[in-house]
C-alpha positions as CSV (number, residue, x, y, z in Angstrom):
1,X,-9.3,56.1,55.6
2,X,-9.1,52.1,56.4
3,X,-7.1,51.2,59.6
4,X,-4.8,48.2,59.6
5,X,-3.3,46.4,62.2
6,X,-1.3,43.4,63.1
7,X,-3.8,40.8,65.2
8,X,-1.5,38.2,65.6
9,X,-0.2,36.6,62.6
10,X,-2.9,38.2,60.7
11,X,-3.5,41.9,59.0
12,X,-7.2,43.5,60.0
13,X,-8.5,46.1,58.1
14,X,-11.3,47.7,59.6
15,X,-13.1,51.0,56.9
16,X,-15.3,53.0,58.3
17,X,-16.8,55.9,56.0
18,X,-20.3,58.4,56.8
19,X,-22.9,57.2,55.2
20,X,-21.8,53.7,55.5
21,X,-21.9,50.0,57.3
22,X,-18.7,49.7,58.7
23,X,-16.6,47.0,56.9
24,X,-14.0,44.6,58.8
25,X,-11.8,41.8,57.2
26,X,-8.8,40.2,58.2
27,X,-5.8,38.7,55.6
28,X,-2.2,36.2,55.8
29,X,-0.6,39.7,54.1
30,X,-0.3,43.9,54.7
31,X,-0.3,44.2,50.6
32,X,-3.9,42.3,50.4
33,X,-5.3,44.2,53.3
34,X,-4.4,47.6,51.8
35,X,-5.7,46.7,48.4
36,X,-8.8,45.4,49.5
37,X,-8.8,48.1,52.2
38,X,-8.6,50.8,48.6
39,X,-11.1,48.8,46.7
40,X,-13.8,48.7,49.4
41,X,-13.1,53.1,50.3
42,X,-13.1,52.9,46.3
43,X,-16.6,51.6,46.3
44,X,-18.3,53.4,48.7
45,X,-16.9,56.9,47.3
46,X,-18.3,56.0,43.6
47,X,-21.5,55.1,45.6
48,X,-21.3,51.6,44.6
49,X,-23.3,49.0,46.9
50,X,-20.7,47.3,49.1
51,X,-22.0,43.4,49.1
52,X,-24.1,43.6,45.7
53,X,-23.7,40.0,45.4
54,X,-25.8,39.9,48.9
55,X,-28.3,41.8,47.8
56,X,-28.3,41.0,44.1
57,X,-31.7,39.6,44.5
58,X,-33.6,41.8,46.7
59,X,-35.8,43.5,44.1
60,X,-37.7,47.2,45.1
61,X,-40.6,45.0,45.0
62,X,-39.4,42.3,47.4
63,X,-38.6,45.7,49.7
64,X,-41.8,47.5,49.3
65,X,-43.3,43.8,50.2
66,X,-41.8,43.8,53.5
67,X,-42.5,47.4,54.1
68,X,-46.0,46.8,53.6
69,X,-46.3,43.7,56.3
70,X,-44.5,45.4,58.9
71,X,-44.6,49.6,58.8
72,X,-48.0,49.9,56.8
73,X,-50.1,48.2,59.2
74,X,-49.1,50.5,62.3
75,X,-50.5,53.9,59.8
76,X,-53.2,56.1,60.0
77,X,-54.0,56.1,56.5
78,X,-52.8,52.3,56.0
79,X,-55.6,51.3,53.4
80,X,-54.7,54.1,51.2
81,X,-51.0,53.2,51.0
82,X,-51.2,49.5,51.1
83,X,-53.2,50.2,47.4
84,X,-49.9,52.6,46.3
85,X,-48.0,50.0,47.3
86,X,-49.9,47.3,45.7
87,X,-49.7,49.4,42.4
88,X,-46.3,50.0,43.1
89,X,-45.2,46.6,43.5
90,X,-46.7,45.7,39.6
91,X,-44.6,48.8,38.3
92,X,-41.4,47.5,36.2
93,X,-39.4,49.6,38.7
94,X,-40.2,46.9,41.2
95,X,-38.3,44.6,39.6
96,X,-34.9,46.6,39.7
97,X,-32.2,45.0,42.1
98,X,-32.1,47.5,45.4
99,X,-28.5,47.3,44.6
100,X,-28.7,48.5,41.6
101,X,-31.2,51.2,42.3
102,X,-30.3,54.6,41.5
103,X,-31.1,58.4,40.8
104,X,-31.7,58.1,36.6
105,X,-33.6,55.2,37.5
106,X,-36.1,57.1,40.1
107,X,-36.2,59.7,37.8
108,X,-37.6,57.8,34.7
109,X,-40.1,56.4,37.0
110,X,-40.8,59.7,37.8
111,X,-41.6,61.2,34.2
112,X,-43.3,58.4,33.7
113,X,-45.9,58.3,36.9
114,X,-46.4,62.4,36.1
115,X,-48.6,61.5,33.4
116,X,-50.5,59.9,36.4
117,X,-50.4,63.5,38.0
118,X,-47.6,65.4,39.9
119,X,-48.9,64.8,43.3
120,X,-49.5,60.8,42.5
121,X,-45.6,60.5,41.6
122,X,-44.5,62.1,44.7
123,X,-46.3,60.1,46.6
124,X,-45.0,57.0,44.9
125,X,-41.3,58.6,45.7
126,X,-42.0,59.4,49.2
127,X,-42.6,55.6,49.7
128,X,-39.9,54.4,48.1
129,X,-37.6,57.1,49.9
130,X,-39.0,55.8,53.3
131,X,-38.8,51.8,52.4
132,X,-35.6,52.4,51.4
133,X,-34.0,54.2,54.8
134,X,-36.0,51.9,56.4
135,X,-34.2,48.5,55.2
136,X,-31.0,50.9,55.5
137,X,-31.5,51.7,59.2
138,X,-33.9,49.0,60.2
139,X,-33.2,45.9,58.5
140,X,-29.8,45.7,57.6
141,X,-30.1,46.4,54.1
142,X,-26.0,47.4,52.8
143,X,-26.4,50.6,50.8
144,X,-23.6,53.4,51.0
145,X,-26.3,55.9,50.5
146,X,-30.3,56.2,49.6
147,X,-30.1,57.0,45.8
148,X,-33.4,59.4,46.4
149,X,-32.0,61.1,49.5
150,X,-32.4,64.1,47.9
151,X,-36.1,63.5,46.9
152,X,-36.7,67.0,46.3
153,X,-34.6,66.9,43.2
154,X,-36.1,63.9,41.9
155,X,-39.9,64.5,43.0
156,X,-40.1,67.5,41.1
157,X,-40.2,67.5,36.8
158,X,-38.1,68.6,34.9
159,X,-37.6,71.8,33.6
């Protein structure tokens, strides 16, 4: 539930929710704060991204870049992944919004890397999984949840 208060001559409407960045904004009226105050709860229930227009253009690709530069180096087996990721990055999934990134969309990459082999497309998921809570935790990155939070649904085929 939002909280709004009177700051003056100004409503602020702070919306704090698990799983979530919290959001803060302040308006001239009580009836715009509690309807943006609804829209925003609204958005992160439906697990919509909160500030798509943000992160419109940050691609899986752009992410797995940065992942790559900065976690991949500090890794045991560093030359191993830094060739998943370069296959990754040439995949069409790469080129999917992060904001825009969700479950059927892992999953169709998913069917089609287990022609690659089971274990291959796990892999594949595992890193995406991890770049993903990474730029969540790490690097700011607004996204309500991790649409592959629960990997082992989506690592395994289906039935």
């Amino acid at each position: 539930m939002a909280t709004i208060r009177k700051r003056g001559n100004k409503w602020q409407v702070q919306v704090r929710r698990k799983g979530a960045q919290p959001q803060n904004k302040s308006f001239a009226s009580r009836k715009d704060a509690e309807k943006w105050a609804r829209q925003v709860e609204s958005n992160i229930d439906l697990g919509k991204p909160i500030e798509a227009a943000t992160f419109a253009d940050v691609t899986l690709g752009t992410l797995l870049e940065k992942y790559e530069r900065e976690i991949t180096p500090s890794k045991k087996g560093r030359a191993v992944e830094e060739r998943r990721l370069s296959r990754l990055r040439r995949d069409r999934i790469a080129t999917t919004p992060i904001a825009y990134l969700d479950a059927p969309t892992l999953c169709k990459f998913r069917d089609r890397r287990n022609k690659d082999g089971l274990r291959a497309s796990q892999y594949d998921l595992v890193l995406i999984r991890h770049a993903i809570e990474i730029a969540r935790k790490e690097w700011g990155v607004m996204l309500p949840l991790n649409p592959d939070t629960d990997g082992d649904q989506i690592a395994k085929p289906p039935s």
